[in-house]
C-alpha positions as CSV (number, residue, x, y, z in Angstrom):
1,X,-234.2,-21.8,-48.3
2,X,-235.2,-22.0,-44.6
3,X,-234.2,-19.0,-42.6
4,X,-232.6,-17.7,-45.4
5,X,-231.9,-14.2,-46.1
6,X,-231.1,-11.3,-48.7
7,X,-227.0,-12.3,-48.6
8,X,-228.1,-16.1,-48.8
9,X,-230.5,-15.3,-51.5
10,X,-227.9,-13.5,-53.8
11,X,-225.1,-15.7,-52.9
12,X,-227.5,-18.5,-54.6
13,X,-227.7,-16.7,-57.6
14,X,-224.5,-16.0,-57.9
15,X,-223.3,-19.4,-57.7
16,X,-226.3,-21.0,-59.4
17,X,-226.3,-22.7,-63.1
18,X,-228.9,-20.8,-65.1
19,X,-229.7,-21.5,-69.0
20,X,-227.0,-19.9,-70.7
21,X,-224.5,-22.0,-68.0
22,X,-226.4,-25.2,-69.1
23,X,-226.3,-24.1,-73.1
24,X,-222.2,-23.9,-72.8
25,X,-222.0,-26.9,-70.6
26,X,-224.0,-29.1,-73.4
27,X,-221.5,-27.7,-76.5
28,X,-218.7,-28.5,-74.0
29,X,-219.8,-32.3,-73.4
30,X,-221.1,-32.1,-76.9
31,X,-217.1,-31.6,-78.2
32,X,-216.2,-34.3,-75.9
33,X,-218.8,-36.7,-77.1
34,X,-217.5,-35.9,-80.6
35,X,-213.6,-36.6,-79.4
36,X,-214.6,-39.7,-78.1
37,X,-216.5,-41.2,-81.0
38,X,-213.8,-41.1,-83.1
39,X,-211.5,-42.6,-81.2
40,X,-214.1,-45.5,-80.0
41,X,-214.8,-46.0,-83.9
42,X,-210.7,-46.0,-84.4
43,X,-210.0,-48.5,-82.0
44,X,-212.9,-51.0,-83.1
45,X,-211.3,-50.2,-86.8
46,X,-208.0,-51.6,-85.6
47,X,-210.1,-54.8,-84.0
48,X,-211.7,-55.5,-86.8
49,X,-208.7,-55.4,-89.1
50,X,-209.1,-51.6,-90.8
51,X,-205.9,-49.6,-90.2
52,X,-205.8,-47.1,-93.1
53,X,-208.7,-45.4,-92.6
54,X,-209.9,-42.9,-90.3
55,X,-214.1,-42.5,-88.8
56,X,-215.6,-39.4,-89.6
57,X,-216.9,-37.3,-87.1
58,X,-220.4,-38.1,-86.1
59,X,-223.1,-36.7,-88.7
60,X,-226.9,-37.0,-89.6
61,X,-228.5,-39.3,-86.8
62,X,-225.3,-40.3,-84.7
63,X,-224.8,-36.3,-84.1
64,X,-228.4,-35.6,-83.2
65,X,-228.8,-38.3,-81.1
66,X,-225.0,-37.2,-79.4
67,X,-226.5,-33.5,-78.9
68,X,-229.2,-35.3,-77.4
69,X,-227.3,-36.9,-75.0
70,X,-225.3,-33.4,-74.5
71,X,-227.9,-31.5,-73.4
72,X,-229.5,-33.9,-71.3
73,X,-226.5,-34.4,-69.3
74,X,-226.1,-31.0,-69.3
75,X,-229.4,-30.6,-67.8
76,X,-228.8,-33.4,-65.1
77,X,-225.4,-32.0,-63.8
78,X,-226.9,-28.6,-63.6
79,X,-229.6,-30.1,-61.7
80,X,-226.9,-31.5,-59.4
81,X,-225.5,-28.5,-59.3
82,X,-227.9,-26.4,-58.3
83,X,-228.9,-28.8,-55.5
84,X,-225.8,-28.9,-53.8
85,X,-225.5,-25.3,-54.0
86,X,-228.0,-24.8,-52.0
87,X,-227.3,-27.3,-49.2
88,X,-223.4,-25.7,-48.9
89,X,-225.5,-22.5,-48.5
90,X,-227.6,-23.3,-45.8
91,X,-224.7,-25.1,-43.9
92,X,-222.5,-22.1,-44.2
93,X,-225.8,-20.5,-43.0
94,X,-226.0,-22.5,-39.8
95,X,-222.4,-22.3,-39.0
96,X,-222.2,-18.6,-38.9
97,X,-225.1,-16.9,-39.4
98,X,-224.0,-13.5,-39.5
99,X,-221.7,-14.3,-42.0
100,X,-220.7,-11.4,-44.7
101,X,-220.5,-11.7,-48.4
102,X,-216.5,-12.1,-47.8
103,X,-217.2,-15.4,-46.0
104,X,-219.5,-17.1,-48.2
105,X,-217.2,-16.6,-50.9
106,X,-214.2,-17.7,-49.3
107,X,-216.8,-20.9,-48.0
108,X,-217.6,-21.4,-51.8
109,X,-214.7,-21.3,-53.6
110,X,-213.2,-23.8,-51.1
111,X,-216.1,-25.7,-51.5
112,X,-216.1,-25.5,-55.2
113,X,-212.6,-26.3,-55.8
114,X,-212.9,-29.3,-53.6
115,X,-216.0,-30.5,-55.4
116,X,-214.5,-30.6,-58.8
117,X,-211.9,-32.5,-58.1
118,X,-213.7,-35.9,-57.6
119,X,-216.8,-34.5,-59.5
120,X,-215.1,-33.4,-63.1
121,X,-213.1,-36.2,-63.3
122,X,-216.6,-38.6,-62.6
123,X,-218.4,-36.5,-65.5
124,X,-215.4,-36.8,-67.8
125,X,-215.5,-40.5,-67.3
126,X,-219.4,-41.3,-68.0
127,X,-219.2,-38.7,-70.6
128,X,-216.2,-40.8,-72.6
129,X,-217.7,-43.9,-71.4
130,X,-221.8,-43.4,-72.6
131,X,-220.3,-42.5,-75.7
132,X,-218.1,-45.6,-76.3
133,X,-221.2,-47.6,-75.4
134,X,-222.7,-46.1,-78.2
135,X,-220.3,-45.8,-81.2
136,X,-220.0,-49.7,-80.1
137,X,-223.7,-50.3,-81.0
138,X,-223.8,-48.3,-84.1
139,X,-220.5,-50.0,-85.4
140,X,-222.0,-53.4,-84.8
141,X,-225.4,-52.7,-85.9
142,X,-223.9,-50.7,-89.4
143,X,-221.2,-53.8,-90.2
144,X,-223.7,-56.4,-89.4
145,X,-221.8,-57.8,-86.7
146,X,-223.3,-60.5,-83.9
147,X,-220.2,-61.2,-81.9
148,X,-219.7,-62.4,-78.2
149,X,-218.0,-60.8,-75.4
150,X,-216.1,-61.1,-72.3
151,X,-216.5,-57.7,-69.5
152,X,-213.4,-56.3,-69.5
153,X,-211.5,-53.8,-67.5
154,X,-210.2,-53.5,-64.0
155,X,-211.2,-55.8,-60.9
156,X,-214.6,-55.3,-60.3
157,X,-216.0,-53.7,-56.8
158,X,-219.3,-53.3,-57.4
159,X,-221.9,-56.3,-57.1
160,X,-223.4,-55.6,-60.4
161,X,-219.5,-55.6,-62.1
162,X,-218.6,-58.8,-60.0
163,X,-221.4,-60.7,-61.5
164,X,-220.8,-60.0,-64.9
165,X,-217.4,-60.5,-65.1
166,X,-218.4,-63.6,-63.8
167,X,-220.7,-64.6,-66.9
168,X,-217.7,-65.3,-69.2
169,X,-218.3,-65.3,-73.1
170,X,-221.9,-63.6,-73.6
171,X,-223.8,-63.2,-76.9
172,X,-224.6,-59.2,-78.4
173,X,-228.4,-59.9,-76.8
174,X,-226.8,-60.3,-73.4
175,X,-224.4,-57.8,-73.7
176,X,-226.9,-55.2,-74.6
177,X,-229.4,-56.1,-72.1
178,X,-226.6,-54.7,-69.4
179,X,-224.9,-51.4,-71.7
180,X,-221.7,-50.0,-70.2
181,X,-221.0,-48.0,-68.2
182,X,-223.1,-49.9,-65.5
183,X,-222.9,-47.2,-63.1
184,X,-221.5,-44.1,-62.5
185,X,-217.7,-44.4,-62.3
186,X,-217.6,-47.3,-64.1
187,X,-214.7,-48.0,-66.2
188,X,-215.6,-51.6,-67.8
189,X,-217.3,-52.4,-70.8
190,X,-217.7,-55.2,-73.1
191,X,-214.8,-56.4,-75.7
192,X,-215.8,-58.8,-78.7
193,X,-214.1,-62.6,-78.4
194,X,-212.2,-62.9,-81.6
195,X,-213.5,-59.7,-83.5
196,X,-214.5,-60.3,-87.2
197,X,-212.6,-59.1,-89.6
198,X,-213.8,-57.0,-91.6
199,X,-212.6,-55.6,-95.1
200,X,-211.6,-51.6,-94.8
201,X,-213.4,-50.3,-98.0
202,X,-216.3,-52.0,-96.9
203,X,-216.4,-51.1,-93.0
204,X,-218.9,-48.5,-91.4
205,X,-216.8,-45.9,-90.0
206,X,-219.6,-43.0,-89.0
207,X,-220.2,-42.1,-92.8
C-alpha cells in the first residue's frame, strides 16, 4: 500500500479474507447451491407433469461439480474482497492521515455495512441463479429432453437481455450457447415452450 503504515498495515489484516474466511464462505454458498437445486429440480418436476415426488439433494457428480462451483466463487468474492479493502484503506488513509485505530474502524464498519447491502444480495442472486442454470441442464440432458425456449423474466435493460428476448422460440443448442444468468444481476433465464411431459416414475430427479 503506498504510504502506508503500521495502523494501515494491521487494519488490513484485520479486515482481510484469509483461508479459513474463504473455507466457511464456500460451505456457506455450498448450502445454498444445495437449497437451490432442489427447488430448480421441483419446479421443472411440476413442468414436466411429476407432482408426487420430490429431487434428492445433489450427490455423486452433481455435488462435486456444485462444491466446485462453491469454492470457486468463494475464491473470486474473496478476491473482491480483499481488493476493495484495500482501496477503502488507502482513501481513509488520504482523508486523514493521522487517523487512530478508532477511526478506521468506525470508517470500515460504515463502509462494510454499506457494501453488503447491494453486494450480498448480488451474490445471493448469481449464486441461486448459476445453480438453476445448471440443475436445468442436467434435468434435460438425464430425461432426454430437446425442447425450445422463450427468455423469460422481467424487461430487459441490458443489450445482451434485449437481444435475446428478442429471438423468440429458440432450440436447446441456442439456448445453451448463451447459459443464464447472462451477467451479473441478471434475473432471466430460459423457460421450455410446451414442456414434455414426462412420466414421474420414470423422471430424473438428482438420483
Amino acid at each position: 500500500m503506498p504510504n502506508d503504515t503500521a495502523l494501515t498495515r494491521v487494519i488490513g489484516l484485520l479486515y482481510s479474507m484469509e483461508r479459513d474466511d474463504i473455507t466457511a464462505l464456500a460451505g456457506d454458498l455450498l448450502e445454498r447451491r444445495k437449497a437451490a437445486w432442489v427447488t430448480a429440480l421441483q419446479e421443472l418436476a411440476r413442468e414436466h407433469g411429476c407432482r408426487s415426488r420430490r429431487p434428492t439433494a445433489p450427490r455423486r457428480e452433481q455435488l462435486k461439480e456444485l462444491q466446485r462451483q462453491a469454492r470457486e466463487d468463494a475464491r473470486s468474492i474473496a478476491r473482491t474482497w480483499n481488493r476493495d479493502v484495500l482501496r477503502e484503506i488507502r482513501r481513509l488513509y488520504a482523508a486523514n492521515p493521522r487517523g487512530n485505530r478508532r477511526y478506521y474502524a468506525r470508517n470500515m464498519e460504515r463502509w462494510a455495512d454499506a457494501r453488503s447491502e447491494w453486494k450480498d444480495p448480488q451474490i445471493a442472486l448469481q449464486t441461486e441463479a448459476t445453480t438453476r442454470w445448471y440443475a436445468q441442464e442436467e434435468f434435460r440432458r438425464l430425461n432426454g429432453l430437446n425442447e425450445r425456449f422463450v427468455f423469460s423474466g422481467p424487461p430487459p435493460t441490458c443489450e445482451v437481455c434485449v437481444r435475446l428476448f428478442a429471438a423468440g422460440v429458440v432450440d436447446k443448442r441456442f439456448a445453451e450457447r448463451h447459459a443464464t444468468p447472462v451477467h451479473i444481476g441478471c434475473a432471466h433465464e430460459w423457460v421450455a415452450v410446451a414442456p414434455k411431459q414426462l412420466r414421474c416414475k420414470d423422471m430424473w430427479l438428482g438420483e
